[in-house]
PDB file of N, CA, C and O in Angstrom:
ATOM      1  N   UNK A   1      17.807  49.190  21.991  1.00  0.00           N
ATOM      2  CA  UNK A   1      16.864  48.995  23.094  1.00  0.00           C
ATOM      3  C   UNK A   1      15.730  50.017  22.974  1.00  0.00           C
ATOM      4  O   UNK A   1      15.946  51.161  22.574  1.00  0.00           O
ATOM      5  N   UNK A   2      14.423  49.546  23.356  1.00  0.00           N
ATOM      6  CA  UNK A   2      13.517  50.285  22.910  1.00  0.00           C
ATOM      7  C   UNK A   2      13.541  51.208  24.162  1.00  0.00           C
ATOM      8  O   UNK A   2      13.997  50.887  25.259  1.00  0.00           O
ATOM      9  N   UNK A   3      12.879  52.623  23.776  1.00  0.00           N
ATOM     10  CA  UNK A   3      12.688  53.469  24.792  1.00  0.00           C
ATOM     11  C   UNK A   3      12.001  53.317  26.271  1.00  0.00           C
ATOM     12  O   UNK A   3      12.324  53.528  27.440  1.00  0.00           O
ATOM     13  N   UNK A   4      10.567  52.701  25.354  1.00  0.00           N
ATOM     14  CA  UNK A   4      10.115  51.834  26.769  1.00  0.00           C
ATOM     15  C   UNK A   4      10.408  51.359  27.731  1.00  0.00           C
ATOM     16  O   UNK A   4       9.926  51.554  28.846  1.00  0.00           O
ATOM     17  N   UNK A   5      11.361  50.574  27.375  1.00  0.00           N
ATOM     18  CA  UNK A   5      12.178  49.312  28.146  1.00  0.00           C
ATOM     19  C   UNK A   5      13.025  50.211  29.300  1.00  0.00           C
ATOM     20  O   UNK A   5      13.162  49.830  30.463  1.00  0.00           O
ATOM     21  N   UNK A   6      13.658  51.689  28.671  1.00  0.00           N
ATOM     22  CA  UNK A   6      14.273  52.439  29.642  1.00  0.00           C
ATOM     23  C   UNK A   6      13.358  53.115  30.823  1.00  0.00           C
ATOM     24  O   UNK A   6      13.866  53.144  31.943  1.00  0.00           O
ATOM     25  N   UNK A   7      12.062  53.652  30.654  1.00  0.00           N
ATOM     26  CA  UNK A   7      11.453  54.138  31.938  1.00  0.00           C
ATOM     27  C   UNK A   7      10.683  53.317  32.342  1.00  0.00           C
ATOM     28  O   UNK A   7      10.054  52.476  31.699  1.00  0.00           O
ATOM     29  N   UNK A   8      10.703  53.665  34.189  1.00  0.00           N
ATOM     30  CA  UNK A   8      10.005  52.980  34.792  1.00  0.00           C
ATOM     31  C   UNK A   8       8.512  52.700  34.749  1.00  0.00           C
ATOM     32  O   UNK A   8       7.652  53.536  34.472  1.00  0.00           O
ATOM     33  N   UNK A   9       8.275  51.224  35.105  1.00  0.00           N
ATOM     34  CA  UNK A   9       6.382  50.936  34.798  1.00  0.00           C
ATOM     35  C   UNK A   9       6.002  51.857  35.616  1.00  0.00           C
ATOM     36  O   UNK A   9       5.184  52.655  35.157  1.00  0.00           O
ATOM     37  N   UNK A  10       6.426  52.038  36.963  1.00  0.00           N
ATOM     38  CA  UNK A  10       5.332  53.568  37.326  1.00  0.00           C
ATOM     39  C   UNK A  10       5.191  54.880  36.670  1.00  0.00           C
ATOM     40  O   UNK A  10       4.087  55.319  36.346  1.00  0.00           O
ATOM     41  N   UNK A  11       6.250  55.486  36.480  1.00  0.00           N
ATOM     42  CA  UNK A  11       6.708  56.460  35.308  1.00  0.00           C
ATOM     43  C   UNK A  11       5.851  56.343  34.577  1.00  0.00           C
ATOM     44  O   UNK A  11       4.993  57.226  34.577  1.00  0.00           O
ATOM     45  N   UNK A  12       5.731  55.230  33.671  1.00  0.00           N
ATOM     46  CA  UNK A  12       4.959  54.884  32.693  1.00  0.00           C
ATOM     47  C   UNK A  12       3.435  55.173  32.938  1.00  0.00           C
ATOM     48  O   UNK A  12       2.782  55.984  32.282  1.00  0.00           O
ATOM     49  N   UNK A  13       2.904  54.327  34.070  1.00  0.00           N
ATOM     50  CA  UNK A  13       1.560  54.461  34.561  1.00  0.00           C
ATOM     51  C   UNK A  13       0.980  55.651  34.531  1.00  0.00           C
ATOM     52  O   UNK A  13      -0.065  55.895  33.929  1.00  0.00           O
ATOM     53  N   UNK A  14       2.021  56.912  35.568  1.00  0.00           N
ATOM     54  CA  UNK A  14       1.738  58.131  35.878  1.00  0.00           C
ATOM     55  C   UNK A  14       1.360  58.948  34.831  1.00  0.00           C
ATOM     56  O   UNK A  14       0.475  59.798  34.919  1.00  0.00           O
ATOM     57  N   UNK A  15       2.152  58.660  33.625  1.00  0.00           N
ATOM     58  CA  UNK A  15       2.066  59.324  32.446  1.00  0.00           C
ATOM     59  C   UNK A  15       0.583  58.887  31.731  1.00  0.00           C
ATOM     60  O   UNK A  15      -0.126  59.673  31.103  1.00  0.00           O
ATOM     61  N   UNK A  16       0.308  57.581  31.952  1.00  0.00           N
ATOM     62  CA  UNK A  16      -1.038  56.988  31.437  1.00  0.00           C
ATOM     63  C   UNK A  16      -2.123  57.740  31.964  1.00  0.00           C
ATOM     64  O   UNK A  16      -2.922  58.342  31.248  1.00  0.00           O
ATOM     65  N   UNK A  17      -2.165  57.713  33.262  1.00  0.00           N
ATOM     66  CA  UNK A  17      -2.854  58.374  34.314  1.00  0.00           C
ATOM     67  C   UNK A  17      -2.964  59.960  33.780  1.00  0.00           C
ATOM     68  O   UNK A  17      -4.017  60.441  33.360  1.00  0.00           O
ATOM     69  N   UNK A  18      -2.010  60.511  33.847  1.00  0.00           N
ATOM     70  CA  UNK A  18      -2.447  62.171  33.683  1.00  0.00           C
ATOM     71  C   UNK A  18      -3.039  62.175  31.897  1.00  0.00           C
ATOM     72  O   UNK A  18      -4.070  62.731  31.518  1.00  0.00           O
ATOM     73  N   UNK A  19      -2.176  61.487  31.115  1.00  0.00           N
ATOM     74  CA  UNK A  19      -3.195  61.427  29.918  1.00  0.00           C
ATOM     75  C   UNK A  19      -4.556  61.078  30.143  1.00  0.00           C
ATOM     76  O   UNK A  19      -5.299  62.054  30.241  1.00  0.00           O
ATOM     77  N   UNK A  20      -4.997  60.158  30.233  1.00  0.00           N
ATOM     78  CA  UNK A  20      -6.438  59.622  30.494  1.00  0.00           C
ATOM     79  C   UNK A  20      -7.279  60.784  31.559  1.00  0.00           C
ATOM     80  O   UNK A  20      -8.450  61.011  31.256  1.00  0.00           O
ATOM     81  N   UNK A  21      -6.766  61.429  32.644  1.00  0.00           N
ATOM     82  CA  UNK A  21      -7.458  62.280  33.363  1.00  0.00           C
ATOM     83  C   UNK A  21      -7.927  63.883  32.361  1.00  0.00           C
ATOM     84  O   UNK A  21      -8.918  64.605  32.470  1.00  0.00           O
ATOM     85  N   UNK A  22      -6.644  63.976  31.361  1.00  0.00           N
ATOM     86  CA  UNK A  22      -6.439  65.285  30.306  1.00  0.00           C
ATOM     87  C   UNK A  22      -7.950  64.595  29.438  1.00  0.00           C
ATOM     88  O   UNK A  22      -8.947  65.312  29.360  1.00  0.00           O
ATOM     89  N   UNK A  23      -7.954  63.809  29.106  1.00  0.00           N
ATOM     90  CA  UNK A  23      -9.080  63.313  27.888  1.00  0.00           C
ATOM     91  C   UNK A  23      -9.939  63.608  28.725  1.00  0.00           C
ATOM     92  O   UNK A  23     -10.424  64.730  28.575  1.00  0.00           O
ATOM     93  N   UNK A  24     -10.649  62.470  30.316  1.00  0.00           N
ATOM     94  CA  UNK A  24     -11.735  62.878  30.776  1.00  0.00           C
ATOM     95  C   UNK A  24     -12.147  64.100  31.223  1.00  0.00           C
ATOM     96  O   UNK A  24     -13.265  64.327  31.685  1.00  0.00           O
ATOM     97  N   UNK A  25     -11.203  64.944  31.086  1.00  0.00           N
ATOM     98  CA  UNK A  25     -11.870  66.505  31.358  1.00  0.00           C
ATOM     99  C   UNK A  25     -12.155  67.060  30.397  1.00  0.00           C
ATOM    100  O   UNK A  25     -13.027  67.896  30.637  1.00  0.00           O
ATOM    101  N   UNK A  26     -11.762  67.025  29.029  1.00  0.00           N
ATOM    102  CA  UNK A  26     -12.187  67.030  27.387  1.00  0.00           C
ATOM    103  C   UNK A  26     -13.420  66.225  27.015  1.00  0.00           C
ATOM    104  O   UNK A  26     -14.241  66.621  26.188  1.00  0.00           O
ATOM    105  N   UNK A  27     -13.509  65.022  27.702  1.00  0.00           N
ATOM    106  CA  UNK A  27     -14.680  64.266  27.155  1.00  0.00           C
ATOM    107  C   UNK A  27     -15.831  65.271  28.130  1.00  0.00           C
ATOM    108  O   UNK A  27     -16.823  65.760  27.589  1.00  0.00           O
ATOM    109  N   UNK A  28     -15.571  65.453  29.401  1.00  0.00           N
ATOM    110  CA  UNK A  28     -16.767  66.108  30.386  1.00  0.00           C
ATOM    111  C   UNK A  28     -17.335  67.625  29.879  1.00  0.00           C
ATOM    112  O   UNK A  28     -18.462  68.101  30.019  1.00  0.00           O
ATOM    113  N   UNK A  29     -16.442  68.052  29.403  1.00  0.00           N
ATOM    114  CA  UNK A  29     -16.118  69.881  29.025  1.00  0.00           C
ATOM    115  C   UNK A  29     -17.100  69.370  27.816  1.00  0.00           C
ATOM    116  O   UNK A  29     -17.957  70.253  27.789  1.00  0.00           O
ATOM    117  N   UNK A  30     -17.439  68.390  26.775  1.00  0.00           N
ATOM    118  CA  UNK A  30     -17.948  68.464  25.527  1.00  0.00           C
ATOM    119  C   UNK A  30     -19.692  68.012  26.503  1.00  0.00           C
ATOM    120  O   UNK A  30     -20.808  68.459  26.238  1.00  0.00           O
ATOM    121  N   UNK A  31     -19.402  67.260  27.339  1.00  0.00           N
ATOM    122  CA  UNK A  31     -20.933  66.650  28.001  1.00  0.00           C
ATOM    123  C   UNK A  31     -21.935  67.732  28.679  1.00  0.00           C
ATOM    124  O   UNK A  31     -23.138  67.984  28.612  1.00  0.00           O
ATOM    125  N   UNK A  32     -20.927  68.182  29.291  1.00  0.00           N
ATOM    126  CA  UNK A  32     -21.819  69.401  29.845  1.00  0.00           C
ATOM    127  C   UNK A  32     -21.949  70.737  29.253  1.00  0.00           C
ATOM    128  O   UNK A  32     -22.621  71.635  29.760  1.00  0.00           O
ATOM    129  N   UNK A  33     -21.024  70.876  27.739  1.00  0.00           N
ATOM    130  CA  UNK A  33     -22.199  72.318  26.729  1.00  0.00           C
ATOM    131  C   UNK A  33     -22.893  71.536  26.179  1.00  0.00           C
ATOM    132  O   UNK A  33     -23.929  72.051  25.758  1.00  0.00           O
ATOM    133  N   UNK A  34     -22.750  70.110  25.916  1.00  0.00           N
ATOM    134  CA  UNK A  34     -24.431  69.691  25.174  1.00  0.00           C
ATOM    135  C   UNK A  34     -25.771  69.548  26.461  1.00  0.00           C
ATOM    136  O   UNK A  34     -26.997  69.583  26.361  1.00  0.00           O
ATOM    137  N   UNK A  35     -25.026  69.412  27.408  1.00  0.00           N
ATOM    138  CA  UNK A  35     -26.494  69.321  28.592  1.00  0.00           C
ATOM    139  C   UNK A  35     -26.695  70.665  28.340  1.00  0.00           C
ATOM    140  O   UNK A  35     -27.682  70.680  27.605  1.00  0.00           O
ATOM    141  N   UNK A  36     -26.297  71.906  28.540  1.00  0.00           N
ATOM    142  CA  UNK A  36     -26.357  73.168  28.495  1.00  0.00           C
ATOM    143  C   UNK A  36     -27.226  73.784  27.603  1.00  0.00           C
ATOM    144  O   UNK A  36     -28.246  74.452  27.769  1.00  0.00           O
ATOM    145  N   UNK A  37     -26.415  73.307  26.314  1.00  0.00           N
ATOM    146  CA  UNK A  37     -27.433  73.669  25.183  1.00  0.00           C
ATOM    147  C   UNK A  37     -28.574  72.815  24.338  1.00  0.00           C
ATOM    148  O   UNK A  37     -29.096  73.141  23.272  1.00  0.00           O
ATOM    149  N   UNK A  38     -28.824  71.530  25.192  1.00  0.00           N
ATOM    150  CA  UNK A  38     -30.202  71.160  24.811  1.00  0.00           C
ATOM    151  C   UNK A  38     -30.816  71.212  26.597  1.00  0.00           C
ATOM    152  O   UNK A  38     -32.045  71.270  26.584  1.00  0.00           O
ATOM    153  N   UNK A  39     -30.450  71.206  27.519  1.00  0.00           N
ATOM    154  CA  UNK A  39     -30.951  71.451  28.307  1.00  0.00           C
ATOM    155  C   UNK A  39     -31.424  69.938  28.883  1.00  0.00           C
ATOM    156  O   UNK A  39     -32.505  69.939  29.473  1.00  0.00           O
ATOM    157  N   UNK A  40     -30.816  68.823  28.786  1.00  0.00           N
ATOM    158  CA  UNK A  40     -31.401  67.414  29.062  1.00  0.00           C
ATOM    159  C   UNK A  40     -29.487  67.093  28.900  1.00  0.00           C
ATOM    160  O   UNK A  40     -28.488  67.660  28.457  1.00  0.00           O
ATOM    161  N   UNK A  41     -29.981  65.454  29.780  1.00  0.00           N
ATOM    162  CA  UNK A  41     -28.664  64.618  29.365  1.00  0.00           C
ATOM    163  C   UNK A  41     -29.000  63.563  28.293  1.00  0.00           C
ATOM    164  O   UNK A  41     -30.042  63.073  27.859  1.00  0.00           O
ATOM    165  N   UNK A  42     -27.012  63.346  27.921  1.00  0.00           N
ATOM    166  CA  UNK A  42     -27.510  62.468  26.583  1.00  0.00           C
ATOM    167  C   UNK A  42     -28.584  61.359  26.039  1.00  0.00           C
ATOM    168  O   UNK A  42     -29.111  61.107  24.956  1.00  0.00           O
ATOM    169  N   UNK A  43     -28.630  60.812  27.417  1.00  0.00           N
ATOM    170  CA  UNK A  43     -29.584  59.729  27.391  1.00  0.00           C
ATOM    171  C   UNK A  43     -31.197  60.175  26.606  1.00  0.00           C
ATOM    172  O   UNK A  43     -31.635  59.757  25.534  1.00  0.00           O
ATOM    173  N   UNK A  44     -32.009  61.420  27.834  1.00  0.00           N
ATOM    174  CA  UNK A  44     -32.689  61.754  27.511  1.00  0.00           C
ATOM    175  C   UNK A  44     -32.918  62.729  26.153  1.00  0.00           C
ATOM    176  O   UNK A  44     -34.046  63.034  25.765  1.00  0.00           O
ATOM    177  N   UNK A  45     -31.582  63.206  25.438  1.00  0.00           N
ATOM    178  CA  UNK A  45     -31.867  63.613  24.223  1.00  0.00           C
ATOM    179  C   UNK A  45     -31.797  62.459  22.684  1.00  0.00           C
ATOM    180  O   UNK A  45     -32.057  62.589  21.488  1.00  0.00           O
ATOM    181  N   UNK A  46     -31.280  61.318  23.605  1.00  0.00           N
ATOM    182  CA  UNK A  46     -31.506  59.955  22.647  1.00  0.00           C
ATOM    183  C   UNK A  46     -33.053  59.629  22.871  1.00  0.00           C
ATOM    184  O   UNK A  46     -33.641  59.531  21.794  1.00  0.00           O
ATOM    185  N   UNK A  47     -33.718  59.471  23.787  1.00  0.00           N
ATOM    186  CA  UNK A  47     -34.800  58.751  23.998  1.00  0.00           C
ATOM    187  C   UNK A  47     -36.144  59.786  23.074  1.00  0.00           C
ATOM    188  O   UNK A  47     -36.959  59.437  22.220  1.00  0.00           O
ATOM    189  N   UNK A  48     -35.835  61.361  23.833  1.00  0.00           N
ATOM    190  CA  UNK A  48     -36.536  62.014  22.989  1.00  0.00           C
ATOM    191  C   UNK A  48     -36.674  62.376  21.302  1.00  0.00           C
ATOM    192  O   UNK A  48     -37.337  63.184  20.652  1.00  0.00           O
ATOM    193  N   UNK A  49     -35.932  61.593  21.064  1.00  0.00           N
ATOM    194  CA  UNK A  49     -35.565  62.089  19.722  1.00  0.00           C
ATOM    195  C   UNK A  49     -35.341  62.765  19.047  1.00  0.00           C
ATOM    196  O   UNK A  49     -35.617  62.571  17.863  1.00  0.00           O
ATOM    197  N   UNK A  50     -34.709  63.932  19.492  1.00  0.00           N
ATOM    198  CA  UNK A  50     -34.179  64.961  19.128  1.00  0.00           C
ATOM    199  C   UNK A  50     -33.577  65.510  18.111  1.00  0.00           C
ATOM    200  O   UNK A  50     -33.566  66.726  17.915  1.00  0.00           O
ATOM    201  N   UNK A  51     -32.836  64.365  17.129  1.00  0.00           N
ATOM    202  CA  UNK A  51     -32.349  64.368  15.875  1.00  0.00           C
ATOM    203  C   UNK A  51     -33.248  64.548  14.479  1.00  0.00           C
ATOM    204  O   UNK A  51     -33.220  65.351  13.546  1.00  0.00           O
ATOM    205  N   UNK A  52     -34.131  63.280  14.854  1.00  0.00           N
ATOM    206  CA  UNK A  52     -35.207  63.324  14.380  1.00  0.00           C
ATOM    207  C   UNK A  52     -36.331  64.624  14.604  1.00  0.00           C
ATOM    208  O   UNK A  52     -36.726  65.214  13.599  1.00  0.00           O
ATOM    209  N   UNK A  53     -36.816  65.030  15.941  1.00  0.00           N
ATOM    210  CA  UNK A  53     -37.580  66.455  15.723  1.00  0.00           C
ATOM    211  C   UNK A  53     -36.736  67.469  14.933  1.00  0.00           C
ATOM    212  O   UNK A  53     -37.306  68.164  14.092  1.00  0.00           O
ATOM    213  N   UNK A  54     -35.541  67.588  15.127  1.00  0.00           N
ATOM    214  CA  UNK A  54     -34.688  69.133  14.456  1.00  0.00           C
ATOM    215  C   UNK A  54     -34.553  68.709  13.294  1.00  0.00           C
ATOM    216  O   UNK A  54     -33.597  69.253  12.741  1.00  0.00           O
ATOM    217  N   UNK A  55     -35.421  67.503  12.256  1.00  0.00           N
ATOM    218  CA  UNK A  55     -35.512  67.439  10.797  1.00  0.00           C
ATOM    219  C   UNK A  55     -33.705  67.175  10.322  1.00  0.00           C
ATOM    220  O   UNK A  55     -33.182  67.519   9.262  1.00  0.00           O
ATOM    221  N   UNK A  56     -33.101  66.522  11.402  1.00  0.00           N
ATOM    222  CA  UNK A  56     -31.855  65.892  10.581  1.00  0.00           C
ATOM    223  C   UNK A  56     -30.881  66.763   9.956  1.00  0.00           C
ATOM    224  O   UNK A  56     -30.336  66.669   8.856  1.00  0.00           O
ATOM    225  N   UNK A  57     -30.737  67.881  11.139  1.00  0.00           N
ATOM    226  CA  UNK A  57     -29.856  69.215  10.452  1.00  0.00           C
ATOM    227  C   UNK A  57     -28.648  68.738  11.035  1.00  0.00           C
ATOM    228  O   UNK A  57     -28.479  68.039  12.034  1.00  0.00           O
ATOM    229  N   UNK A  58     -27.830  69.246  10.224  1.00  0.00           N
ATOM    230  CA  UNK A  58     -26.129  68.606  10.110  1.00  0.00           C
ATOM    231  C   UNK A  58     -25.822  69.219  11.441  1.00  0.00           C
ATOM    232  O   UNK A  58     -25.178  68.384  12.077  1.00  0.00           O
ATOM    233  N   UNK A  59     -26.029  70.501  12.266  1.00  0.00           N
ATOM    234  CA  UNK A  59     -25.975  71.187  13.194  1.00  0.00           C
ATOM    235  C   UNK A  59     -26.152  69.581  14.783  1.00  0.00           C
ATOM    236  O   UNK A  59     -25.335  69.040  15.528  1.00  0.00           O
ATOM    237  N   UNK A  60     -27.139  69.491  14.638  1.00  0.00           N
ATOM    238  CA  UNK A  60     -27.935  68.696  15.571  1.00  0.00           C
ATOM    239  C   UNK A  60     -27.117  66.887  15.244  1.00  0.00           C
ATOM    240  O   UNK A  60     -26.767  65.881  15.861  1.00  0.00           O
ATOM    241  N   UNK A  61     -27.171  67.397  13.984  1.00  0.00           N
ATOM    242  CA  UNK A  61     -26.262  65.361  13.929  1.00  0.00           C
ATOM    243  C   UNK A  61     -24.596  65.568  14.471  1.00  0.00           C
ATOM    244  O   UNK A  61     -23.789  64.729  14.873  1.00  0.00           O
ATOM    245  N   UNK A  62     -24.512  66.622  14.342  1.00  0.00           N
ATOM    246  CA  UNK A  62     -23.255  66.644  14.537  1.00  0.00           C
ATOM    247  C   UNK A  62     -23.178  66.808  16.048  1.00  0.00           C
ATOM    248  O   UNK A  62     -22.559  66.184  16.909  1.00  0.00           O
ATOM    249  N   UNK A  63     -23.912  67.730  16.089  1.00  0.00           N
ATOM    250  CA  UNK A  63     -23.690  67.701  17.958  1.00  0.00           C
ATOM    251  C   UNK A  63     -23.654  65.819  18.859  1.00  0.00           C
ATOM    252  O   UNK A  63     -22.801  65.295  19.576  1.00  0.00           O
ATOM    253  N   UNK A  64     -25.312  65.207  18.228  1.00  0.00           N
ATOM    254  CA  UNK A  64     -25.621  63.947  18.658  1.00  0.00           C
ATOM    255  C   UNK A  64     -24.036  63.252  18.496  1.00  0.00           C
ATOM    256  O   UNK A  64     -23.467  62.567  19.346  1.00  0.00           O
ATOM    257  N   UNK A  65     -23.589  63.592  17.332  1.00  0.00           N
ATOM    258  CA  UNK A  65     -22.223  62.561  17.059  1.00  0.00           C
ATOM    259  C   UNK A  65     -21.154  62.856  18.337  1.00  0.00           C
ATOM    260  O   UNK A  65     -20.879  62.078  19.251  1.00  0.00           O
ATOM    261  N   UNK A  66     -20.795  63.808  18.182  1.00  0.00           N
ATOM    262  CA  UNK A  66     -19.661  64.750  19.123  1.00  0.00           C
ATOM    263  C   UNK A  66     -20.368  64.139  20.806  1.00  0.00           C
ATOM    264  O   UNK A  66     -19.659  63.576  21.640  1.00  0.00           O
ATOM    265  N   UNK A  67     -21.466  64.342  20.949  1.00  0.00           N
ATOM    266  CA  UNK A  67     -21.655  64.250  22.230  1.00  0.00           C
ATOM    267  C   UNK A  67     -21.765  62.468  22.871  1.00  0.00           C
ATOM    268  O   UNK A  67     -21.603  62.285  24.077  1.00  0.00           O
ATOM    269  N   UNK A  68     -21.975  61.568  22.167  1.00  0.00           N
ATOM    270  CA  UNK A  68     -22.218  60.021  21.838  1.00  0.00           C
ATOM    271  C   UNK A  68     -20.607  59.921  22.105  1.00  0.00           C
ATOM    272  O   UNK A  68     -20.031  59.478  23.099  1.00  0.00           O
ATOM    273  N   UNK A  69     -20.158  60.377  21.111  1.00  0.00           N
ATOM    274  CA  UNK A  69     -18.591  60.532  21.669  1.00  0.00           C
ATOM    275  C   UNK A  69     -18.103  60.599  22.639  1.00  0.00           C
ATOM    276  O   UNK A  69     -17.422  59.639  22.999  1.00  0.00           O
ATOM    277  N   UNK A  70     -18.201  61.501  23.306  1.00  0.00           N
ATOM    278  CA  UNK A  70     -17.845  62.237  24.572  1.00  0.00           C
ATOM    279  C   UNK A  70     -18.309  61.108  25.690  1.00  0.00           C
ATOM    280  O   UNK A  70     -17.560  60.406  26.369  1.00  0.00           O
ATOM    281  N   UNK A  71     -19.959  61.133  25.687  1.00  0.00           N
ATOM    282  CA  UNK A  71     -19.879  59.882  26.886  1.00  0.00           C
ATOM    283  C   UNK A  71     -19.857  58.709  26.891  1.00  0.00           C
ATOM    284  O   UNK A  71     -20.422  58.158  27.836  1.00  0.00           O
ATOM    285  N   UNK A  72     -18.966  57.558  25.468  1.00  0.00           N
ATOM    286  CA  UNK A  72     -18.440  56.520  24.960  1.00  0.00           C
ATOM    287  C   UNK A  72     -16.996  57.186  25.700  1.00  0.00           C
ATOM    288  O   UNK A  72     -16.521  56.453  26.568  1.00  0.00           O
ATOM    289  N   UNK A  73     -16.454  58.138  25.516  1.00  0.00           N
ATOM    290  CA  UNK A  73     -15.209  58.229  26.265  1.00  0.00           C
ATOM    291  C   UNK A  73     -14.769  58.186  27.407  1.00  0.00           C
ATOM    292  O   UNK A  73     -13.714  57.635  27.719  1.00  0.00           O
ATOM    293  N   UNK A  74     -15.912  59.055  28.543  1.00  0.00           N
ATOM    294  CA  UNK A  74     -15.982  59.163  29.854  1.00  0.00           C
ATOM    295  C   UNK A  74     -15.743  57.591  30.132  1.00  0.00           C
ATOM    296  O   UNK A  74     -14.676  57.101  30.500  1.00  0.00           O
ATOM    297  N   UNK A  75     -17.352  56.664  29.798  1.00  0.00           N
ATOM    298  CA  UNK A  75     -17.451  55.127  30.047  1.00  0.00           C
ATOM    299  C   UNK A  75     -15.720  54.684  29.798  1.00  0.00           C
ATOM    300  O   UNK A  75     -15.135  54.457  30.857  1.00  0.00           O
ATOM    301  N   UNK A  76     -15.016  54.568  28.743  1.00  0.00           N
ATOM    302  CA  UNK A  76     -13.703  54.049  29.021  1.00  0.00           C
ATOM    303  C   UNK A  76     -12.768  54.982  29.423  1.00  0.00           C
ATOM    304  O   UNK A  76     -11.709  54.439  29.739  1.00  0.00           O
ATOM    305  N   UNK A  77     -12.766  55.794  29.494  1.00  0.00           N
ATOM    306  CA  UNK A  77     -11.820  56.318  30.726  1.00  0.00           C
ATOM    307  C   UNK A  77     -11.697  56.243  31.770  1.00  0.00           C
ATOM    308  O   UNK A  77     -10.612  56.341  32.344  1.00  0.00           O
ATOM    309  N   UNK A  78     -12.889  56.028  32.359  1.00  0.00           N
ATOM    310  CA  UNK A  78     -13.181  55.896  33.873  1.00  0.00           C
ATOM    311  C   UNK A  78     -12.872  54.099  34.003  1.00  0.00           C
ATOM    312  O   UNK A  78     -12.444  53.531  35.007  1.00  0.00           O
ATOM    313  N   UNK A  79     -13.116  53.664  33.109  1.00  0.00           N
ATOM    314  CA  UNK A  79     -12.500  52.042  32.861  1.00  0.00           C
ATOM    315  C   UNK A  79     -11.174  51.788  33.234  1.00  0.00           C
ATOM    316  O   UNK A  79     -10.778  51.200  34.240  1.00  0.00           O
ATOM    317  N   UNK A  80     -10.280  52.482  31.975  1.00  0.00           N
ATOM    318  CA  UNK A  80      -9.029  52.573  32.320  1.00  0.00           C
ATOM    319  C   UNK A  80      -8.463  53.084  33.371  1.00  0.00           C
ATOM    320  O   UNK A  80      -7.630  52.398  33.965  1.00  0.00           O
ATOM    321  N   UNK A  81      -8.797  54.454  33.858  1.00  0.00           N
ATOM    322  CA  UNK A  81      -7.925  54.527  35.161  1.00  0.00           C
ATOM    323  C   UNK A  81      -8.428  53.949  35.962  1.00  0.00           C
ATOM    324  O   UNK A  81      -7.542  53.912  36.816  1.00  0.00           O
ATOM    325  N   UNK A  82      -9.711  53.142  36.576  1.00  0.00           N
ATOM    326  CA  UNK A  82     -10.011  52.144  37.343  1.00  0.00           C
ATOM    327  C   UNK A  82      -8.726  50.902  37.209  1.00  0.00           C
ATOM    328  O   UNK A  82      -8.063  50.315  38.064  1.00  0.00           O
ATOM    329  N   UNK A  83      -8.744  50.866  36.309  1.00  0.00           N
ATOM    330  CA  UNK A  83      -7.611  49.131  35.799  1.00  0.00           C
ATOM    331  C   UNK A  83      -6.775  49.666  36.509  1.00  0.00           C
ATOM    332  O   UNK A  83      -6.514  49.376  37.676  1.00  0.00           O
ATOM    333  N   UNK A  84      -5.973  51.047  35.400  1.00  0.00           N
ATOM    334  CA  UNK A  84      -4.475  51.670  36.112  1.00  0.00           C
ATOM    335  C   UNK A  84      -4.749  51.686  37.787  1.00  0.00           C
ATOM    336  O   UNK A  84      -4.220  50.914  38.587  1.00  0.00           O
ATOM    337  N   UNK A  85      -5.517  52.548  38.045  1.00  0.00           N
ATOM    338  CA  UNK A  85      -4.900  52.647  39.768  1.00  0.00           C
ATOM    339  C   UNK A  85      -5.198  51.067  40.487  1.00  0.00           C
ATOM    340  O   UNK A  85      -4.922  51.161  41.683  1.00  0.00           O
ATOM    341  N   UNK A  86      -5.609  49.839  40.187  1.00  0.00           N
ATOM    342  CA  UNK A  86      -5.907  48.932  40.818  1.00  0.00           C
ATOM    343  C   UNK A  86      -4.670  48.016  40.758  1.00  0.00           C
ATOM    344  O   UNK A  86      -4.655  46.987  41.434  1.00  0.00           O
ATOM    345  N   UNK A  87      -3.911  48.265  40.182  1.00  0.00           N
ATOM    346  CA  UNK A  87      -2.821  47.322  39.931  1.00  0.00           C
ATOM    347  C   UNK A  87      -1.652  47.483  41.179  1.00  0.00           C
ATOM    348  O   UNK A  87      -0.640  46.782  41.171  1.00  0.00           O
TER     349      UNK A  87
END
């Protein structure tokens, strides 16, 4: 019998729940040192082009990557525990 099958779907949920809340405070903690250290939100450091002015330094792509990340994660996290707590 699979493990699953032994704990309860709330059990289960709760555990979904505090995972997904652990990520969105990891995804937020990465959103707000890039607001910090470009001083704009992601949006506006996409629109300005920012990658492109800092001449395409691995520094700056990497941040753009990491931070694109971060609020692609928030968007489904805040998804998922919407689903989870609605059920």
């Amino acid at each position: 019998m699979s493990i699953l099958k032994k704990i309860p779907k709330e059990e289960l949920k709760a555990i979904l729940l505090r995972e997904y809340k652990r990520r969105f405070r990891l995804y937020k903690i990465v959103d707000e040192k890039m607001k910090k250290k470009y001083n704009m939100s992601f949006e506006e450091f996409e629109r300005m082009g920012i990658v492109k002015e800092k001449g395409y330094s691995w520094d700056v792509e990497n941040d753009a990557m990491e931070w694109e990340h971060a609020i692609e994660g928030i968007r489904y996290i805040q998804e998922k525990i919407k689903e989870l707590t609605s059920e």
